[in-house]
ChimeraX commands (.cxc) that place a marker at each C-alpha (Angstrom):
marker #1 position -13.71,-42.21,19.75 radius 0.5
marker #1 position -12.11,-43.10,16.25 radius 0.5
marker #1 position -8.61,-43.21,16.46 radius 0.5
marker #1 position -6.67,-40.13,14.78 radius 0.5
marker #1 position -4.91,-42.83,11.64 radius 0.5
marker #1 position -8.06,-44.40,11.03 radius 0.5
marker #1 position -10.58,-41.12,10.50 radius 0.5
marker #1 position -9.92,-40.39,6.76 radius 0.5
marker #1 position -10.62,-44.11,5.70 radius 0.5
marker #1 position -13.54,-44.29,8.09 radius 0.5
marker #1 position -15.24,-40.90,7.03 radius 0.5
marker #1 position -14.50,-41.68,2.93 radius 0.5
marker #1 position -15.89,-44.97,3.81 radius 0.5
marker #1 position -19.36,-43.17,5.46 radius 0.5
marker #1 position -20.20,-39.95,3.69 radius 0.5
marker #1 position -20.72,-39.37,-0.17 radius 0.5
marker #1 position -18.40,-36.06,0.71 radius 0.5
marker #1 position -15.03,-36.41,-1.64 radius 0.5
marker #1 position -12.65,-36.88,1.54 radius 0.5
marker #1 position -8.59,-36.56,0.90 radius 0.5
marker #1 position -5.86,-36.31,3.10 radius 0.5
marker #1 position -4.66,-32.59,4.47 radius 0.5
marker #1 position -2.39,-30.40,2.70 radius 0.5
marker #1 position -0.65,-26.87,3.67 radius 0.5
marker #1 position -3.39,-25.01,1.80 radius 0.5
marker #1 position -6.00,-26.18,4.31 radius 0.5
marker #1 position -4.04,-25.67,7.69 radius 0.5
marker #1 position -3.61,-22.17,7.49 radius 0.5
marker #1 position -5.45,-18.89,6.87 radius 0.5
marker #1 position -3.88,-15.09,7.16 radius 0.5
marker #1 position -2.32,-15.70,10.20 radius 0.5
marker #1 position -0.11,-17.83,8.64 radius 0.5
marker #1 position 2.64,-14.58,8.50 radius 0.5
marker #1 position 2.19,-15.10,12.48 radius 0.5
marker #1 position 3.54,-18.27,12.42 radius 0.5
marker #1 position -0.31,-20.23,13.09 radius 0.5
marker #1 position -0.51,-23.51,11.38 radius 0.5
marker #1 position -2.72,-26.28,12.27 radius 0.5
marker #1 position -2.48,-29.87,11.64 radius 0.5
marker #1 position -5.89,-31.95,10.89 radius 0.5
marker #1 position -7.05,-35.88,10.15 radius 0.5
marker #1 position -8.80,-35.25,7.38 radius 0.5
marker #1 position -10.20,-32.82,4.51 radius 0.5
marker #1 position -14.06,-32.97,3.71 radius 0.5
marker #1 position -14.58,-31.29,0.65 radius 0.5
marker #1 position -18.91,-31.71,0.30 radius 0.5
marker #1 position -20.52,-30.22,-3.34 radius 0.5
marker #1 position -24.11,-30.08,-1.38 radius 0.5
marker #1 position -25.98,-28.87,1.94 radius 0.5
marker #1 position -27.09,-32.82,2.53 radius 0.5
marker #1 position -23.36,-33.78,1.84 radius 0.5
marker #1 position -22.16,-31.55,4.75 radius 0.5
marker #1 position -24.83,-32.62,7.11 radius 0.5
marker #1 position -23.74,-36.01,7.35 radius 0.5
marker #1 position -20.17,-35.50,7.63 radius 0.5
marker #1 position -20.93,-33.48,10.69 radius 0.5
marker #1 position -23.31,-36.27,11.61 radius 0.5
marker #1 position -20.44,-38.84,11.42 radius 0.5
marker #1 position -17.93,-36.23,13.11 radius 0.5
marker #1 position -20.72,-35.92,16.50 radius 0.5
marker #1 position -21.58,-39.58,16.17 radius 0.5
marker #1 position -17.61,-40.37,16.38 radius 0.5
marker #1 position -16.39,-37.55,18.89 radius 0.5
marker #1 position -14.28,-36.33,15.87 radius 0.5
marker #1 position -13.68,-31.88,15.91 radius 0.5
marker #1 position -15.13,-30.34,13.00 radius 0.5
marker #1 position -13.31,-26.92,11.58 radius 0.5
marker #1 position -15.49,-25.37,8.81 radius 0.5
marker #1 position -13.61,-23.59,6.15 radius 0.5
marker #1 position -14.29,-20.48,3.63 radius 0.5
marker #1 position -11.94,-18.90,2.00 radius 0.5
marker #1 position -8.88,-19.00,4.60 radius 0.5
marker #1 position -8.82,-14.85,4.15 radius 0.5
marker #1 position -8.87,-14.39,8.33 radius 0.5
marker #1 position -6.46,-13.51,10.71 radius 0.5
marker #1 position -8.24,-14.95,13.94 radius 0.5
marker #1 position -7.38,-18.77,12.99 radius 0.5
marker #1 position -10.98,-19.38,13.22 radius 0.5
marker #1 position -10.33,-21.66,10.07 radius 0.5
marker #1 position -6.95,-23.54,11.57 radius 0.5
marker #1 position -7.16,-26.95,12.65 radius 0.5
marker #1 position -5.31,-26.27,15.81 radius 0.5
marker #1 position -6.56,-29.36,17.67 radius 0.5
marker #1 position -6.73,-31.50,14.52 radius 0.5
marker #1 position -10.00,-33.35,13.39 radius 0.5
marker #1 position -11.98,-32.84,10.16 radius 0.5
marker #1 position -11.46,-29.15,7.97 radius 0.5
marker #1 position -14.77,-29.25,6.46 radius 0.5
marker #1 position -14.12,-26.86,3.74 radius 0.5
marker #1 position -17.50,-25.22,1.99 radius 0.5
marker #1 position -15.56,-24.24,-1.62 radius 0.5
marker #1 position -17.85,-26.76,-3.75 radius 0.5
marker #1 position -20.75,-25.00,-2.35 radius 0.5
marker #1 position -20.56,-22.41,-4.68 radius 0.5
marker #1 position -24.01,-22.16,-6.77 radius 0.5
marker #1 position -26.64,-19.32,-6.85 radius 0.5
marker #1 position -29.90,-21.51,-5.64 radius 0.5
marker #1 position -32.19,-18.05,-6.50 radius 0.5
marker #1 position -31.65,-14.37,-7.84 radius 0.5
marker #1 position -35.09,-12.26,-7.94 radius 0.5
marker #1 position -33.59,-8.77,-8.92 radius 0.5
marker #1 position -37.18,-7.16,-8.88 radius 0.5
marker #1 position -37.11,-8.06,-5.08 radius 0.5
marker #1 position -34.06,-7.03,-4.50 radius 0.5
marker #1 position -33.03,-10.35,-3.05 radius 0.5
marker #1 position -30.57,-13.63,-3.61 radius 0.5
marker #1 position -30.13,-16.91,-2.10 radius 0.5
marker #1 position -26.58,-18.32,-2.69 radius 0.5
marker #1 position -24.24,-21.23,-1.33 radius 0.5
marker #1 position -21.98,-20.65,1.38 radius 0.5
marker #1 position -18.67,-21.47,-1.01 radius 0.5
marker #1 position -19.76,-18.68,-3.25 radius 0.5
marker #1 position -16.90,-16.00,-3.80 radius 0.5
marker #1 position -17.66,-12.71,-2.77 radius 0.5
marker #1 position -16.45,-11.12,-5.91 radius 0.5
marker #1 position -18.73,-13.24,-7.86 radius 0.5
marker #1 position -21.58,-12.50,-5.56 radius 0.5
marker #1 position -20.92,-8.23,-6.64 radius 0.5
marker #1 position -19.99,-9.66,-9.89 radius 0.5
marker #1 position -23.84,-11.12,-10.52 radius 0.5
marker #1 position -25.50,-8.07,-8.67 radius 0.5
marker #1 position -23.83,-5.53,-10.71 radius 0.5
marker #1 position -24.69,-7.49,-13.93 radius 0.5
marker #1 position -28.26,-6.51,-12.77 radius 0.5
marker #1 position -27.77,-2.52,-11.54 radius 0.5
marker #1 position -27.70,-3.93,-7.94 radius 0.5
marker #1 position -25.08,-4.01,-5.29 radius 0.5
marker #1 position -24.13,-6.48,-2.50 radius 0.5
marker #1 position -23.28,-3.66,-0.33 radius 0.5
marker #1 position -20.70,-5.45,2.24 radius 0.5
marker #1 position -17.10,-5.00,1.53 radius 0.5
marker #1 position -14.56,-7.30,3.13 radius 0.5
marker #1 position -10.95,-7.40,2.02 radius 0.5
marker #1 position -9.72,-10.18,0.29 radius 0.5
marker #1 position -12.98,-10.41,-2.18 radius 0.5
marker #1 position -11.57,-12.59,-4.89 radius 0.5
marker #1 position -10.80,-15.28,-2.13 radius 0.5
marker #1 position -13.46,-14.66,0.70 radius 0.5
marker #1 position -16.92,-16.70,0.71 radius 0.5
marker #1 position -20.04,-15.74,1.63 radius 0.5
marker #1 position -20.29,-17.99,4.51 radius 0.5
marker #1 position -17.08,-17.16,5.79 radius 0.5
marker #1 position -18.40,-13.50,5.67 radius 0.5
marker #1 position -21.40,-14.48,7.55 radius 0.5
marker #1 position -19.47,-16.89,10.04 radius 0.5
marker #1 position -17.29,-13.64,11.08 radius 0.5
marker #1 position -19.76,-11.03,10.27 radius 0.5
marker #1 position -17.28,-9.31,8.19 radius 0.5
marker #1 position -16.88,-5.61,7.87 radius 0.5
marker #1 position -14.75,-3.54,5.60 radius 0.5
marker #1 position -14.65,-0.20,4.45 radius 0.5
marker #1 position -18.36,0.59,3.28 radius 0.5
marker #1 position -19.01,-0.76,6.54 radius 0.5
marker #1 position -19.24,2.89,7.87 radius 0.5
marker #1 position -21.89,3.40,5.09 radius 0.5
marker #1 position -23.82,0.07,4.51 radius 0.5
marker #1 position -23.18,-1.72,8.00 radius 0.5
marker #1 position -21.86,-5.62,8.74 radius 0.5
marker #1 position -22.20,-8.49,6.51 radius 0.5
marker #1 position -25.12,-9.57,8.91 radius 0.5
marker #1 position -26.89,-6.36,8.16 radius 0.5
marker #1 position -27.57,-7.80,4.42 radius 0.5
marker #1 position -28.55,-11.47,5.88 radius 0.5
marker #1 position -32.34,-12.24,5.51 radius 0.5
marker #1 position -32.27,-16.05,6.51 radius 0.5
marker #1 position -29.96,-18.82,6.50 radius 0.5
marker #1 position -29.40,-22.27,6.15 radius 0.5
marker #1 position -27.54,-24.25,8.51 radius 0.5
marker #1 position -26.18,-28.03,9.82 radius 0.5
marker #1 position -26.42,-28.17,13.40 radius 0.5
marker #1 position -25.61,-31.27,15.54 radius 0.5
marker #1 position -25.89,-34.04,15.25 radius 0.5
marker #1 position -26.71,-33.22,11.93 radius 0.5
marker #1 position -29.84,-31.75,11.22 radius 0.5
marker #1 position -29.90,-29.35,8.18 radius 0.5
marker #1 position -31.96,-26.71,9.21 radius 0.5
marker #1 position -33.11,-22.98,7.90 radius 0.5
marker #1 position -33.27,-20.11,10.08 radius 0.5
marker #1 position -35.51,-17.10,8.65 radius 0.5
marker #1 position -35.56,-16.89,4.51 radius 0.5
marker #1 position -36.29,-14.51,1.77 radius 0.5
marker #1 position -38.64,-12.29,3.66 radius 0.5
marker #1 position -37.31,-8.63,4.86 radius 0.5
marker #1 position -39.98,-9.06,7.66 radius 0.5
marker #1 position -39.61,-12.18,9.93 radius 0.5
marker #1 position -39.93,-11.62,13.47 radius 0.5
marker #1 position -41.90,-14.79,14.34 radius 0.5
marker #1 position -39.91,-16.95,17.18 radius 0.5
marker #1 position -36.56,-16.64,18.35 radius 0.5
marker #1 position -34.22,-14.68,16.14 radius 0.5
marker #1 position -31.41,-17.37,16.02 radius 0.5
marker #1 position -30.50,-16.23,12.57 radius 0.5
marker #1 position -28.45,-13.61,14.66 radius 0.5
marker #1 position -27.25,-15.90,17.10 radius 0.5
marker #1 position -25.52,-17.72,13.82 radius 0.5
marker #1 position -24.16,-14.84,12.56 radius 0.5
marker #1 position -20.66,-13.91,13.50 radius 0.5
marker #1 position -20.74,-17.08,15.73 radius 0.5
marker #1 position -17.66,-18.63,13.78 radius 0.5
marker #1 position -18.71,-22.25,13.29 radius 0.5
marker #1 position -18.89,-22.98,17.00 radius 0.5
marker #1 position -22.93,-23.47,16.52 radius 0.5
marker #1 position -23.04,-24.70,13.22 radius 0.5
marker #1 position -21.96,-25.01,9.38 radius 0.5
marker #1 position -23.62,-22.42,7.34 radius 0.5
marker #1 position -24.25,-23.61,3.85 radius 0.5
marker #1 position -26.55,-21.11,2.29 radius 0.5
marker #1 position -27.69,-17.63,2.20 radius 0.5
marker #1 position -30.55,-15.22,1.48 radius 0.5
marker #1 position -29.09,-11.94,1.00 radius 0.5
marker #1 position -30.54,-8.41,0.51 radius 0.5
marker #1 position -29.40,-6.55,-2.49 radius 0.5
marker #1 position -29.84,-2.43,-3.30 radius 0.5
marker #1 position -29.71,-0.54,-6.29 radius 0.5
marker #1 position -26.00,0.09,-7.50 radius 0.5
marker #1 position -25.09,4.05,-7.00 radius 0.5
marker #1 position -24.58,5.50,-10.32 radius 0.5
marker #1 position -20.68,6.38,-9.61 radius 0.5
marker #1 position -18.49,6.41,-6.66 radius 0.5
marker #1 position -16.18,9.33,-6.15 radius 0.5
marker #1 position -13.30,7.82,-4.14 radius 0.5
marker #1 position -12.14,10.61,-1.48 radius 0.5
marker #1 position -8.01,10.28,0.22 radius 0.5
marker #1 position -7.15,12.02,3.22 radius 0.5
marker #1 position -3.65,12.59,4.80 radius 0.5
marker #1 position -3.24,12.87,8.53 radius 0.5
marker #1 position -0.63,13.12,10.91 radius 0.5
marker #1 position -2.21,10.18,13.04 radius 0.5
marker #1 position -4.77,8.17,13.97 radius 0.5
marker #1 position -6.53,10.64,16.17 radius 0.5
marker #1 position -6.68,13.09,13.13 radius 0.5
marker #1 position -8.26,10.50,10.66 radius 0.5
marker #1 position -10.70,9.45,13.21 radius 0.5
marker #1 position -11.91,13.35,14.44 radius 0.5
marker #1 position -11.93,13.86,10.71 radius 0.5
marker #1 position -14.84,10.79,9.97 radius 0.5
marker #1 position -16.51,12.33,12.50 radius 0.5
marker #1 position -16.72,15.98,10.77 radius 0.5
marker #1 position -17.61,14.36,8.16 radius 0.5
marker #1 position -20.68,12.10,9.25 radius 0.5
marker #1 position -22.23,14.85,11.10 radius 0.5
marker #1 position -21.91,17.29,7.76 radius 0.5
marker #1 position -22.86,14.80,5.40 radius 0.5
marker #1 position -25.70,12.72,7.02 radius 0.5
marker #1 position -27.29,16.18,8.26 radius 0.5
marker #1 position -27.23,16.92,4.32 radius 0.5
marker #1 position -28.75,14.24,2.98 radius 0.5
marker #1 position -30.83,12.84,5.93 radius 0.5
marker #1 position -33.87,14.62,4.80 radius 0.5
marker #1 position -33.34,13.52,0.81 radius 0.5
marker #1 position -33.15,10.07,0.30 radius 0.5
marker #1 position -35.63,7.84,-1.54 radius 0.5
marker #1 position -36.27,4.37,-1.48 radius 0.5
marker #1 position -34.00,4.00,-4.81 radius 0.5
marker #1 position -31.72,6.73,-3.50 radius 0.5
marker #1 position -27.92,6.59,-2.34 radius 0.5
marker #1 position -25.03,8.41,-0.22 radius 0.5
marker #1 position -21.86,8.47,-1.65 radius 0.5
marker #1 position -19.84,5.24,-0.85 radius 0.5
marker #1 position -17.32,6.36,2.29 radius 0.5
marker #1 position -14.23,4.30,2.83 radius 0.5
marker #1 position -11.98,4.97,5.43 radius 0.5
marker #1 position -8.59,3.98,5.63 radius 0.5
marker #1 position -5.63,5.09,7.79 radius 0.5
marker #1 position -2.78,6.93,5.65 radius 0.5
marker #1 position 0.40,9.26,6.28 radius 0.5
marker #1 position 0.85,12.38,6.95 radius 0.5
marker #1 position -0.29,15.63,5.98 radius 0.5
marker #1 position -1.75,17.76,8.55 radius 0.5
marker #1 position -3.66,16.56,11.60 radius 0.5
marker #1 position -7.56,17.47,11.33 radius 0.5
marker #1 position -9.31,18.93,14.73 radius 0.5
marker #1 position -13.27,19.28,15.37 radius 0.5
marker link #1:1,2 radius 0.2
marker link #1:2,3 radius 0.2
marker link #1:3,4 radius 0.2
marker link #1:4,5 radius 0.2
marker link #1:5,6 radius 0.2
marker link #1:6,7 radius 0.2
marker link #1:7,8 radius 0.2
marker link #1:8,9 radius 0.2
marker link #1:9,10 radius 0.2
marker link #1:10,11 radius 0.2
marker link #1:11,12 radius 0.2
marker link #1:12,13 radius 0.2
marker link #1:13,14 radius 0.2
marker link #1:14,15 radius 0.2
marker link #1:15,16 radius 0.2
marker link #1:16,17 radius 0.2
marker link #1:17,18 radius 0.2
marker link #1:18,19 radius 0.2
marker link #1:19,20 radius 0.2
marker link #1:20,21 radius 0.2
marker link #1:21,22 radius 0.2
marker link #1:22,23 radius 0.2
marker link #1:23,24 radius 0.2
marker link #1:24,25 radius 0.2
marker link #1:25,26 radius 0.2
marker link #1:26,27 radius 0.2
marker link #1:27,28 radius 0.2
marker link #1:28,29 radius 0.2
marker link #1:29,30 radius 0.2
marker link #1:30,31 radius 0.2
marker link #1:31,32 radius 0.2
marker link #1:32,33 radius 0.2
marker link #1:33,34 radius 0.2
marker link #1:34,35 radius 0.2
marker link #1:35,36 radius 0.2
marker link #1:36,37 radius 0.2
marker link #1:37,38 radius 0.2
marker link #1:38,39 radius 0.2
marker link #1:39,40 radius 0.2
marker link #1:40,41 radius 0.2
marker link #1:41,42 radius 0.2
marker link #1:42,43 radius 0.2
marker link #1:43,44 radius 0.2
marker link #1:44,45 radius 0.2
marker link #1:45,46 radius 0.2
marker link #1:46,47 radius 0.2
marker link #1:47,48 radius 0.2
marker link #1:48,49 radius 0.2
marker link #1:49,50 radius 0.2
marker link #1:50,51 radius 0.2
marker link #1:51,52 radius 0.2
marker link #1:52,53 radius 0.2
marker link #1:53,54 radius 0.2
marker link #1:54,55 radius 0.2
marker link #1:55,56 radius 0.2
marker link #1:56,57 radius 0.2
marker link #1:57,58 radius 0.2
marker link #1:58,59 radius 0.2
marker link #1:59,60 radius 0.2
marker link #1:60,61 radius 0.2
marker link #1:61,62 radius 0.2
marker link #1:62,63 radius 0.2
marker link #1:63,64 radius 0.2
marker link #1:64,65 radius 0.2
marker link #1:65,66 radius 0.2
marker link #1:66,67 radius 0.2
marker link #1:67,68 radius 0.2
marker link #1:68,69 radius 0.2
marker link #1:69,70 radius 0.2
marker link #1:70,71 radius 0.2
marker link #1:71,72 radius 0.2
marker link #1:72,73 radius 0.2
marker link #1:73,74 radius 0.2
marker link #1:74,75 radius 0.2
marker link #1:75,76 radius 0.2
marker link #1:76,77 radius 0.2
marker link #1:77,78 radius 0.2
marker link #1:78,79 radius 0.2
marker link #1:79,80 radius 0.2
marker link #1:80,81 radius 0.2
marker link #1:81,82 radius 0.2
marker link #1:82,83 radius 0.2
marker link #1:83,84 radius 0.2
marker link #1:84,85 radius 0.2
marker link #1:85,86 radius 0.2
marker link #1:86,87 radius 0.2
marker link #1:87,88 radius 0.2
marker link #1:88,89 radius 0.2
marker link #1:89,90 radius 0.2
marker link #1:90,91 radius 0.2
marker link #1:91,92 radius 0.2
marker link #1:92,93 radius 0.2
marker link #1:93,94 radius 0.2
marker link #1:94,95 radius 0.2
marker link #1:95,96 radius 0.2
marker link #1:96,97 radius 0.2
marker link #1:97,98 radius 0.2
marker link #1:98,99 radius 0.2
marker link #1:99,100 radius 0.2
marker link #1:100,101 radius 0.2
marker link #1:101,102 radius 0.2
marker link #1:102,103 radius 0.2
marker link #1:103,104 radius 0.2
marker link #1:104,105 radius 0.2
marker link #1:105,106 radius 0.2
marker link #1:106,107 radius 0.2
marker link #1:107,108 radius 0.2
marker link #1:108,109 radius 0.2
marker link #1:109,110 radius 0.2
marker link #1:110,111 radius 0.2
marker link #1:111,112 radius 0.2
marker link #1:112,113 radius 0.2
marker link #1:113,114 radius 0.2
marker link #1:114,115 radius 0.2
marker link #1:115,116 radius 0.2
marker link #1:116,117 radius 0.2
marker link #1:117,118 radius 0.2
marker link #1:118,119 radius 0.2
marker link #1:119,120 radius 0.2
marker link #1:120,121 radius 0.2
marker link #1:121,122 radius 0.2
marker link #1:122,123 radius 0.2
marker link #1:123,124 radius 0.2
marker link #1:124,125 radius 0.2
marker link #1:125,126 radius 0.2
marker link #1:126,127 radius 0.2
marker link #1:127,128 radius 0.2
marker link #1:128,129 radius 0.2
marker link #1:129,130 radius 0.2
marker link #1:130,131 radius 0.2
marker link #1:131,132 radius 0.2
marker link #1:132,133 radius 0.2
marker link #1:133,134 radius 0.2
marker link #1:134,135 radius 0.2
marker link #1:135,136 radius 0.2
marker link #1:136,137 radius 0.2
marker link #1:137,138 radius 0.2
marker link #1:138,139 radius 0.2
marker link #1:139,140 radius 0.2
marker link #1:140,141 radius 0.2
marker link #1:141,142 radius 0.2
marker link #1:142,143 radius 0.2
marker link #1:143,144 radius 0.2
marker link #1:144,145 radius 0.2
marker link #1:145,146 radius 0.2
marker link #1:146,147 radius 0.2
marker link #1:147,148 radius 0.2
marker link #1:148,149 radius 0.2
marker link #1:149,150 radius 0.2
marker link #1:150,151 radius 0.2
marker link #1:151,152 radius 0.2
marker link #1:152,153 radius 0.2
marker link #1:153,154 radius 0.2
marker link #1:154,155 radius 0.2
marker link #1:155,156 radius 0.2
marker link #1:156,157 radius 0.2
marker link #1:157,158 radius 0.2
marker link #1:158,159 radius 0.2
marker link #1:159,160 radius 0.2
marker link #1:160,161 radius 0.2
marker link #1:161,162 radius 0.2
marker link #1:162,163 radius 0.2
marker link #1:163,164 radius 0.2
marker link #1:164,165 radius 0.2
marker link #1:165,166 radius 0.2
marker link #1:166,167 radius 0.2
marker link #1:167,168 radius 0.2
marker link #1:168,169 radius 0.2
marker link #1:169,170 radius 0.2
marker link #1:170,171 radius 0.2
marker link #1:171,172 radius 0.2
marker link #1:172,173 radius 0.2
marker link #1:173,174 radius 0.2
marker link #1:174,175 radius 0.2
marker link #1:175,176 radius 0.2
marker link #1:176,177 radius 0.2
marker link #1:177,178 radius 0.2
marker link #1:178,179 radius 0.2
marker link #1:179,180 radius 0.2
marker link #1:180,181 radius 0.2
marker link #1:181,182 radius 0.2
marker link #1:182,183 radius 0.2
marker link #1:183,184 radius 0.2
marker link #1:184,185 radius 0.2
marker link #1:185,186 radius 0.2
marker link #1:186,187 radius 0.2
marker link #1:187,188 radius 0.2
marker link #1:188,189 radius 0.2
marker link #1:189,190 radius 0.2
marker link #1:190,191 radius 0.2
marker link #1:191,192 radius 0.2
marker link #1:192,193 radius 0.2
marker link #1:193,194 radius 0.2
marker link #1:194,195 radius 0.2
marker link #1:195,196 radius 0.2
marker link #1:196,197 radius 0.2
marker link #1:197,198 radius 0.2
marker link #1:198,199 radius 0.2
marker link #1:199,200 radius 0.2
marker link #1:200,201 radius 0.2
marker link #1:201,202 radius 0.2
marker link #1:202,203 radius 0.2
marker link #1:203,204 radius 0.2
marker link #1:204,205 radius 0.2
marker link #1:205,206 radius 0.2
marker link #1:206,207 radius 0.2
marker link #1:207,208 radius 0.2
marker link #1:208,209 radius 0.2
marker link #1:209,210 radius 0.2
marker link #1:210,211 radius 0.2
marker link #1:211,212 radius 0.2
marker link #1:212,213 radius 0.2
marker link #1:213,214 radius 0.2
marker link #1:214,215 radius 0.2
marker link #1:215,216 radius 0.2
marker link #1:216,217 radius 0.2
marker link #1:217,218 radius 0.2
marker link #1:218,219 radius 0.2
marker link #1:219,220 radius 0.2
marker link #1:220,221 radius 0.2
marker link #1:221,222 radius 0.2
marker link #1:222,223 radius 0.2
marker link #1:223,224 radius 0.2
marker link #1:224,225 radius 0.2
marker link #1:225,226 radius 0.2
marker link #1:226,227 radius 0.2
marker link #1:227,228 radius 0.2
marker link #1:228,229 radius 0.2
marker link #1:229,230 radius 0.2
marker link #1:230,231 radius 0.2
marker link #1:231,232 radius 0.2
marker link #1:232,233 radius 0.2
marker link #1:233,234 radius 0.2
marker link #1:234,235 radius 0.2
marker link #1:235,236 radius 0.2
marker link #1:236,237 radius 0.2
marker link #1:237,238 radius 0.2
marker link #1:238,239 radius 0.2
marker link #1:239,240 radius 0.2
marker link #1:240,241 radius 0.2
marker link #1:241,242 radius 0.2
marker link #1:242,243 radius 0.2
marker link #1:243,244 radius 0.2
marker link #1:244,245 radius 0.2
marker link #1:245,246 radius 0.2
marker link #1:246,247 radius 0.2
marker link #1:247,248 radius 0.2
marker link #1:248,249 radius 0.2
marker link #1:249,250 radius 0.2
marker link #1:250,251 radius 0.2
marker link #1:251,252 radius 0.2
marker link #1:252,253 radius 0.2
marker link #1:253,254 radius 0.2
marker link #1:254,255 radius 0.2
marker link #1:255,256 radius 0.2
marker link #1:256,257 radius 0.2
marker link #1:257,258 radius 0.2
marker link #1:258,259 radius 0.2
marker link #1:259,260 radius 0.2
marker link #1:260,261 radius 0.2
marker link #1:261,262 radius 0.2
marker link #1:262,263 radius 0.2
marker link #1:263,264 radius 0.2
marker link #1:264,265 radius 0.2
marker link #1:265,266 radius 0.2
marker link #1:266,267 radius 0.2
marker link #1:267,268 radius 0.2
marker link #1:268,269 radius 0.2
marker link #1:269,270 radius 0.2
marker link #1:270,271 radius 0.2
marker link #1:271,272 radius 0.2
marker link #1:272,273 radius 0.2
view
């Protein structure tokens, strides 16, 4: 194994990755409030799929831990060096490879910003429907590494839910794509899935093909005050069963539900079914 003071000089000496020595901003992610911080040998900061794939072929090859790195928006510490080896952050990766709006579809790098991914779709009439917090900060991958929720999860589903294919470095190495740009690909194992909200232990994703939908016309944002959790909860409920019953029977291909968020707030009354 190479020897914890030698693996920055080693890897900047193998890869074509820029490779620098780690800093605070790289050690910690949300759970940094907690108290969490890592420490790590080195930062790989690769601008391309092939760049990544052979500093995790250098890492295996040398017994070195890889942590893979989005955005640094989570609060499991799936991003913090706690062991130390290489923080292979995906920020360069941060181009749009393909956008076909007519197909509802877009392939993008795993360092793209979520905002900017929203940002493009909109630009279009289109909507990248997942929502998870932190969207100025949070990357696609990161999304897809932790299968990311947020509030128009209740509406839309998981990030996963909008994940057609993707591309990813697995050891030792080998850059690899798992379905693509098809809606329908059921051919083989579906390890796209077993990627998906896997966290980096399987691989490094570096790429994307995403589902987009047509952007609703308005959103009509809705508050409710309730004496406690059990209240907001019973009150989502009510309003599911009253609102999906409504519609169930009227939407369109090109059609949407109102956007639902649901967030817990303070007191008012308590709601009951």
């Amino acid at each position: 194994m190479t020897t914890t003071a030698s693996v920055e000089t080693e890897l900047r000496a193998a890869v074509a990755a820029d490779v620098v020595s780690p800093t605070a901003a790289y050690l910690t992610d949300m759970t940094e409030a907690r108290g969490l911080s890592g420490h790590a040998d080195a930062v790989a900061l690769p601008r391309t799929a092939e760049e990544v794939a052979e500093v995790v072929a250098w890492c295996y090859a040398h017994g070195v831990a890889i942590v893979p790195r989005g955005g640094g928006t989570g609060y499991a510490a799936g991003a913090v060096p706690l062991d130390g080896g290489v923080v292979l952050s995906l920020e360069r990766l941060d181009r749009v490879r393909s956008f076909d709006p007519l197909l509802l579809r877009i392939e993008v790098e795993a360092g793209l910003r979520t905002a900017e991914l929203r940002r493009i779709a909109r630009e279009s009439g289109l909507l990248f429907a997942p929502d998870p917090g932190a969207a100025e900060q949070s990357q696609i991958g990161g999304n897809i590494a932790t299968n990311a929720g947020g509030p128009h999860a209740f509406k839309y589903g998981v990030t996963g839910n909008w994940v057609t294919g993707l591309e990813v470095v697995v050891p030792p190495g080998e850059l690899v794509q798992l379905g693509g740009p098809l809606r329908k690909d059921v051919a083989g194992y579906d390890l796209k899935h077993l990627l998906i909200g896997s966290e980096g232990t399987l691989g490094v994703l570096t790429a994307a093909w995403l589902r987009l939908t047509p952007a609703p016309e308005a959103a009509w944002p809705v508050i409710g005050f309730f004496d406690g959790v059990g209240g907001g909860v019973a009150a989502i409920g009510i309003f599911a069963i009253t609102i999906y019953s409504a519609i169930g029977h009227t939407r369109t291909l090109y059609g949407e539900e109102p956007i639902v968020s649901a967030k817990p707030a303070t007191v008012a009354r308590q709601v009951t079914a």
